[in-house]
N, C-alpha and C positions, 0 to 999 in steps of 0.2 A: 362382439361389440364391447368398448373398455366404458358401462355409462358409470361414471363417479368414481373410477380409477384413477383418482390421484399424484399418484408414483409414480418417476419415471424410474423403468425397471434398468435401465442401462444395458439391459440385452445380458445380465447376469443375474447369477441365484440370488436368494436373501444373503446368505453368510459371503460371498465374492463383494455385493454392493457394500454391505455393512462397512466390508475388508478394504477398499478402496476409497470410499469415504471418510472410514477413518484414519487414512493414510494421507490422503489429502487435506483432509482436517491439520491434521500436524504437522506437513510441509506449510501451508499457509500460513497456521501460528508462528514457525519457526521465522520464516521467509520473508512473510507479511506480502509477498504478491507473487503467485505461480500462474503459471500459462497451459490451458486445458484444453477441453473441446466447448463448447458456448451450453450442450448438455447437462455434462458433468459440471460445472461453473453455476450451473441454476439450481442444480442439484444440491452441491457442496453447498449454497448461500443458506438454503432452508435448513440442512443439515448444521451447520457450523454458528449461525445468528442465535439458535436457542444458548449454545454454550458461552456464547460471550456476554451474553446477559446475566447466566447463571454464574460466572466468574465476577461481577461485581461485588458480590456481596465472599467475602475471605471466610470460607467456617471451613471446618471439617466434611462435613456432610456436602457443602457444594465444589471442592474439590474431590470428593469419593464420586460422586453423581460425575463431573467432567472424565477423570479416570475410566470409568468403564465406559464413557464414549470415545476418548482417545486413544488406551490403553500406552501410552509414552506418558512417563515422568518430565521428563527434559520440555514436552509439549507443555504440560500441566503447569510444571515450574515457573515460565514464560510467560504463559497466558495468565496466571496471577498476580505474576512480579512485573512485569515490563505493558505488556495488554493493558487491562483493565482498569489502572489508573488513568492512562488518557483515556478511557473508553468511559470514565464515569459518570460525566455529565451527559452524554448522547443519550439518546432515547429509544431510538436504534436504527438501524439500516446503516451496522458498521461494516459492511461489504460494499464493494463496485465492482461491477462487469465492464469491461469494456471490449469490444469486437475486435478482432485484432485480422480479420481478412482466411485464408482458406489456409489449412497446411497443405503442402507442394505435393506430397509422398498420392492421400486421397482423397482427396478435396475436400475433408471435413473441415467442418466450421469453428476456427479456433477465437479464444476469448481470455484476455485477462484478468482473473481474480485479485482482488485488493484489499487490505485493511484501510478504509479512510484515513483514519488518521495518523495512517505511517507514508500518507506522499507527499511529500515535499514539497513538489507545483501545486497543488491545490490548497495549501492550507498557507495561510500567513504569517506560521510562526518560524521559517526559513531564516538559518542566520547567513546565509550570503545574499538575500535580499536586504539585511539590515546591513551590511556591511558595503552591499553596495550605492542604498541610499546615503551612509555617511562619506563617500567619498567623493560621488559629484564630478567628476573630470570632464572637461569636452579638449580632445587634441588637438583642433582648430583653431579655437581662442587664446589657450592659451601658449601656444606655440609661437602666435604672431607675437605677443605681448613681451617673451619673451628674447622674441627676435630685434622688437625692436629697441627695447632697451638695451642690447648685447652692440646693435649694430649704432645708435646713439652716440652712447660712451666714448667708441674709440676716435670716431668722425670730430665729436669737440678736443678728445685732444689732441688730434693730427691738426686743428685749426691754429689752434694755441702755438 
């Protein structure tokens, strides 16, 4: 019986999960959205939310602390420089799962991991949502408008 077994072991050792977590960890950082098993996804969020909280604050000491959970520089660098300022104000739940249906191969249950605030559809700071509210067009309207002044013009001076 697992009573107050909190872990899910992933069907691997300590040092193999550790090894996979934080390999995931750092595809994510880097990526900002990888596609997993819905498991490992639930995994990773618990895993990965403590360090982007601990990357808020830029010291020495909570870059050494991120390090030995990532063990990638290029991760670290990232998650400092690029991460963490959009992540400043949140409070937290900077992950999303989202289900993404069976893999084909055997039948596990896949899932999309996410940084909030690197998707583009969900957030309103989208510059082709701005670009497309300034431009406005409808092909309909202005086609006829267009038609009919064109066809107008020549009509009065064939009358003439």
């Amino acid at each position: 019986m697992r009573h107050g077994d909190k872990i899910n072991n992933l069907g691997r050792k300590s040092a193999h999960r550790q090894a996979t977590l934080a390999n995931m960890a750092c595809s994510l950082i880097e990526h900002k959205r990888i596609f997993t098993t819905v498991a490992k996804a639930k995994a990773l969020r618990v895993y990965v939310e403590p360090l982007l909280t601990k990357s808020k604050d830029d010291t020495t000491h909570s870059r050494r602390t991120v390090f030995a959970y990532l063990k990638s520089k290029s991760a670290v660098s990232t998650l400092f420089k690029d991460i963490s300022p959009k992540i400043a104000e949140r409070k937290g739940g900077y992950t999303r799962i989202i289900k993404t249906g069976f893999r084909p191969g055997d039948a596990a249950d896949t899932a999309m991991i996410e940084l909030v605030d690197f998707n583009e559809l969900y957030s309103g700071s989208s510059k082709t949502t701005s670009a497309e509210s300034k431009k406005k067009t409808t092909r309909r309207g202005r086609a006829k408008k267009a038609e009919a002044k064109s066809d107008a013009a020549p009509e009065t001076k064939s009358e003439e």
